[in-house]
N, C-alpha and C positions, 0 to 999 in steps of 0.2 A: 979839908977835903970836901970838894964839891958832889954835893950828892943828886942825882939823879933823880927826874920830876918822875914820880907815881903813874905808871903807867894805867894810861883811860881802857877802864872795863869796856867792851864794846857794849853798843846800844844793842837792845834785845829787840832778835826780829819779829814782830809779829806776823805766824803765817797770810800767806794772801788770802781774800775773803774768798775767792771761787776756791781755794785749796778746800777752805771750811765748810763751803756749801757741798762742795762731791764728797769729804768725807763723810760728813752728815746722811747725806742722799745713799753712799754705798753701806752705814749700818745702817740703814733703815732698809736697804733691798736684803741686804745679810741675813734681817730679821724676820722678812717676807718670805722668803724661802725658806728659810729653816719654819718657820708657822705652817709655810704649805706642806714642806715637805714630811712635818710631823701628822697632818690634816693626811696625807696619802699612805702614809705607811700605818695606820690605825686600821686601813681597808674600809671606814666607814662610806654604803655608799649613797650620797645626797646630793642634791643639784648642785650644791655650793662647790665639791668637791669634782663634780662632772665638768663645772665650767670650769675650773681652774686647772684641771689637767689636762683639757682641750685647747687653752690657750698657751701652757706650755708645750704641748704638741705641736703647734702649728707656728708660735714667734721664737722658739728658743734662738733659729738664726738672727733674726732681729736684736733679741737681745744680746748676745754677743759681741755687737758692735759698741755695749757700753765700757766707757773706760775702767770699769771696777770688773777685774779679772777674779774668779777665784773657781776652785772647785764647788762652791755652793750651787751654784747654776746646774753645773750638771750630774750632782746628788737629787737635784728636784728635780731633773729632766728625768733621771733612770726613775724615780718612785711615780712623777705622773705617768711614766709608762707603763708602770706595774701594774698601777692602778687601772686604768685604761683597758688593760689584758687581764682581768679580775672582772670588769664590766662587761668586754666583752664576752667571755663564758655565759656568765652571766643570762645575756641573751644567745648563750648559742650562737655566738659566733667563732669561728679560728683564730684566736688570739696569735697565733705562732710565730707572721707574716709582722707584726708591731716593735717586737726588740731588736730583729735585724734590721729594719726601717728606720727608727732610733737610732741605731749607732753609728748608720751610714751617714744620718742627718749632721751629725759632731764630728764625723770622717772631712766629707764636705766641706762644714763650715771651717773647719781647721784647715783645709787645703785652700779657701777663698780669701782667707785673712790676709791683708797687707797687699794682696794681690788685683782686686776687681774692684777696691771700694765696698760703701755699704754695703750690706744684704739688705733687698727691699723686699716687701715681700711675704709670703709664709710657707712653711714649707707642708708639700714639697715645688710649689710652683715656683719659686727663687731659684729655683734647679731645674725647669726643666728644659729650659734650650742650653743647659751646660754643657761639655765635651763626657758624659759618660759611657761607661763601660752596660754592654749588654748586661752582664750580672747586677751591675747598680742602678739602671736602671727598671729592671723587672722588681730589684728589693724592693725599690721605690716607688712603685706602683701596686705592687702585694701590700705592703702594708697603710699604704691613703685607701685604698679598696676597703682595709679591715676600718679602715679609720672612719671612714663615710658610712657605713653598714651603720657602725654604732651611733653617730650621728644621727644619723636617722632612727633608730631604737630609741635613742632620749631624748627626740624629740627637741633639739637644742636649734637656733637660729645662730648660725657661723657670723663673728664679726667680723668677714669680708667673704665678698663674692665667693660661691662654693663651685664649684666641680659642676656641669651639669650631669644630673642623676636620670636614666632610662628604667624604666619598668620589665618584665616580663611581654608584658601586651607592645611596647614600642616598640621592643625586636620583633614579635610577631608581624604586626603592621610594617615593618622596614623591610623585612624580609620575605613575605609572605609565605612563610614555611609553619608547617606543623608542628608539635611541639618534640617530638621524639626526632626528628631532620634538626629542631633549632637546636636542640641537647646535644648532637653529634656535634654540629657543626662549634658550638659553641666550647666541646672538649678539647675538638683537634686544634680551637684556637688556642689552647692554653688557660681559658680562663674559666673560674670556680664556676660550678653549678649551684645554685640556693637547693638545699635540704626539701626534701618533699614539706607540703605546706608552709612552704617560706614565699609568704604571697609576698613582705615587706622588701623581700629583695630590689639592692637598686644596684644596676650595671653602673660603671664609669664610663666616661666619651671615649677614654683610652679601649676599654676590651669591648665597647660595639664596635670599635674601629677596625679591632682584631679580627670580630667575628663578623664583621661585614667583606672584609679581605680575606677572611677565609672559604667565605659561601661563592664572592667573584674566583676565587681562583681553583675550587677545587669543584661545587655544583656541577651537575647535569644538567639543572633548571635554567633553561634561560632567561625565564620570566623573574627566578629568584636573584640570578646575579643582576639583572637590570634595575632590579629594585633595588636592591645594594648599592647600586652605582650608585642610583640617586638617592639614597639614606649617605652615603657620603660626602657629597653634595649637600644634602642639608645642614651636616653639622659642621662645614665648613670644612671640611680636611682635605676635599681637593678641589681643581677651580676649574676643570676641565671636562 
């Protein structure tokens, strides 16, 4: 009886090397996140912990784009917002306007996936010439406002280009209105007024835009709306 040759074990594969390097690469982010996000849920509050949940604030879309999917990411996106709205109290500011702004950001990035290519970028300016809705983008805007406030509280240097930031005295000067006319004017735009002795307040380009289209459209003054015209004019927002 002719017996049949011993069938060949197959050769064992060994994974490919870039498989081992992104495995490697994704527990070492696994571990990163879970270190930060234990560093935020502690509430301790130190530089170390300020910059690192300012940078989850602003890259999480960027990060996203990495091929290691998990809910880890955005376990540390919700604690550095926590954190963030703990700081901001903190200094007395409206934290309120940060968790809705948060989840809009992962609403977003979840809707651009697969669709637009990378997110470049940080947010929320990766978002702002998107197709949104009136509600999403005022979320969008209430909470970068709370975001910059703080910003400036601790005194932190943004790793990229920031927002330009207006004073109190700049709307003055843009406007030439007094301060109880600029407080009107600045209500009916919609946008927050700083707490009495909140000298640190800083407007965003977005709400002097507001409140300079509010003073052209609704003033008596015609000296105040021409000065408007041209405070729009200089920050770029119209060419005419």
């Amino acid at each position: 009886m002719k017996k049949n040759p011993p069938k060949k074990k197959p050769a064992k594969q060994e994974p490919a090397a870039d498989s081992i390097v992104n495995a490697d690469r994704d527990l070492k982010l696994g571990e990163w996140w879970e270190s930060d996000e234990s560093g935020f849920s502690a509430g301790t509050s130190n530089a170390t912990n300020d910059e690192r949940a300012i940078s989850y604030w602003m890259f999480y879309p960027s990060m996203t784009d990495l091929e290691f999917v998990s809910t880890s990411l955005d376990i540390v996106h919700h604690e550095a917002t926590r954190y963030l709205m703990k700081r901001a109290v903190e200094f007395g500011l409206n934290d309120g306007p940060l968790w809705p702004a948060m989840l809009l950001c992962e609403r977003l990035v979840a809707r651009n996936v697969g669709q637009k290519g990378p997110l470049l970028g940080s947010w929320p300016e990766c978002f702002r010439d998107s197709d949104l809705s009136d509600v999403e983008r005022a979320t969008m805007d209430a909470g970068d406002a709370v975001f910059m406030q703080l910003v400036v509280r601790l005194n932190i240097e943004l790793p990229v280009a920031s927002p330009q930031l207006f004073t109190k005295d700049d709307l003055r000067q843009m406007t030439g209105l007094g301060d109880t006319a600029l407080t009107m004017h600045t209500k009916a735009a919609g946008v927050s007024v700083p707490r009495k002795g909140g000298k640190n307040h800083r407007y965003l380009e977005a709400d002097v835009r507001r409140i300079l289209e509010q003073v052209i459209n609704n003033s008596q003054d015609s000296s105040a709306r021409n000065r408007c015209k041209a405070g729009l004019q200089s920050i770029g927002k119209i060419t005419s």
